[in-house]
N, C-alpha and C positions, 0 to 999 in steps of 0.2 A: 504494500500500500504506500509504504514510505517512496518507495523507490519509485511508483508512478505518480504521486504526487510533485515529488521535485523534476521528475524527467518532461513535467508541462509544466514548469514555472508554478507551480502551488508553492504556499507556504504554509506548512503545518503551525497553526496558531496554539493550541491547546486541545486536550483528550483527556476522556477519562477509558480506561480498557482492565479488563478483569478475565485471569483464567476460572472455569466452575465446571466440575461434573464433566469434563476433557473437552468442555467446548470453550471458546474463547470470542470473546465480545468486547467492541467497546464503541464509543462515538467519539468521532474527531469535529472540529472546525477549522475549515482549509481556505485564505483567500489564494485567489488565479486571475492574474490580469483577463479581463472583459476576451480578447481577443484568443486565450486560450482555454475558455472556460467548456465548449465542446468535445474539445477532443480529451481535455479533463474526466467527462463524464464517460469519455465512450473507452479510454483506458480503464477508471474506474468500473464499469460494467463488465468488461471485459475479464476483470480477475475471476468468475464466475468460472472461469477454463484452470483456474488453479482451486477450485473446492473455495474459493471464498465470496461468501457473498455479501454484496455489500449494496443499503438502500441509501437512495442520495437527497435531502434536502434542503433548498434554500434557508439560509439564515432569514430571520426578520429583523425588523430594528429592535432594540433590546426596547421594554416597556419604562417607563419612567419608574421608581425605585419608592414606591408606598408599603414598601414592607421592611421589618427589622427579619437580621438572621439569629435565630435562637438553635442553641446547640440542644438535644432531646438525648440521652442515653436510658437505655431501658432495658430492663431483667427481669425477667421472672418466668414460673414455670408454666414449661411450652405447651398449647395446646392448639387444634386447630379455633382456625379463625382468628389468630391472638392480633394478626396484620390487618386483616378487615377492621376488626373492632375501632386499633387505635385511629386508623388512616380514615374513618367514616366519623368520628370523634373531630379529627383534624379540616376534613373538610365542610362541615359545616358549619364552623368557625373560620370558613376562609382561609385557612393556614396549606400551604403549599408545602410539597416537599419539597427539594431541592438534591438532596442525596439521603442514599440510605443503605446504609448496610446490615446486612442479619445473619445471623449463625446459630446452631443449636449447641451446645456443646454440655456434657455431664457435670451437675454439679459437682465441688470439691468433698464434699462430705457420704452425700448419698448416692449420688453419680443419676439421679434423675436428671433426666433432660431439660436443660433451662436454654429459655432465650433472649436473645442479646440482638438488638439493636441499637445503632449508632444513627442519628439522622441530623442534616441541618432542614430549619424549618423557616420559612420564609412570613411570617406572621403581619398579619396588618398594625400598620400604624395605631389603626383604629381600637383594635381589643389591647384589651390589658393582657399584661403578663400572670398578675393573680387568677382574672376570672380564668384564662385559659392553664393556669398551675391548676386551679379547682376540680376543673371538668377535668382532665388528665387523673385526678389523684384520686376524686371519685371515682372511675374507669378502671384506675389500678387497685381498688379495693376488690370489684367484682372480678377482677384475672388476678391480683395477687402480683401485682407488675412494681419495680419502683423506678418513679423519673426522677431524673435529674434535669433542671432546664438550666443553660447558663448562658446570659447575654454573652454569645461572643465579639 
């Protein structure tokens, strides 16, 4: 990808990419001067002959910045639905994700399955940080979860 990217004048700006479960992913942002932006995409396309595939979309203009970033860490024991719950929580308070990472791994003592995610959260201006610690901590009563919120 690297290499058909510079091979048309791309510049790799920034990526986030992750190996899981032997498959490997990730999303880039690439500027290419106007006049090599075609054959960009038809190189791009073309990896498809090497087992890679890859889906291409336009950037937009970044939106104007009516959100703070809150850092979210959270534990507890795993069960399904525990990502719907929180993320249905989150969005009806507007609160965007922005990353997020998750893992299950045995606790230390009993070696029960616990889970761990990591998230930054794009929060409006508009809500508070308490009523939104509230509804969280309420939530984590019913799963048994604990948050940590911290302005980053």
């Amino acid at each position: 990808i690297a290499q058909c990217i510079a091979s048309h004048g791309g510049n790799w700006l920034e990526s986030r990419m992750s190996r899981m479960a032997g498959q490997f992913a990730g999303i880039l942002r690439v500027a290419v001067p106007a006049e090599g932006y075609d054959e960009l995409v038809e190189g791009l396309q073309g990896l498809s002959s090497h087992g890679i595939r890859v889906l291409l979309a336009e950037s937009g203009i970044e939106p104007v910045c009516n959100w703070k970033p809150i850092h979210l860490d959270l534990v507890g024991n795993d069960r399904p639905g525990i990502v719907r719950d929180i993320t249905r929580l989150l969005a009806e308070h507007g609160v965007n994700l922005e990353s997020l990472s998750t893992e299950v791994r045995p606790a230390p003592m009993s070696s029960e399955p616990l889970f761990h995610a990591d998230a930054l959260l794009a929060v409006p201006l508009t809500l508070s940080l308490d009523t939104l610690r509230e509804r969280l901590e309420d939530l984590a009563d019913d799963l048994m979860v604990e948050l940590v919120l911290d302005a980053s």
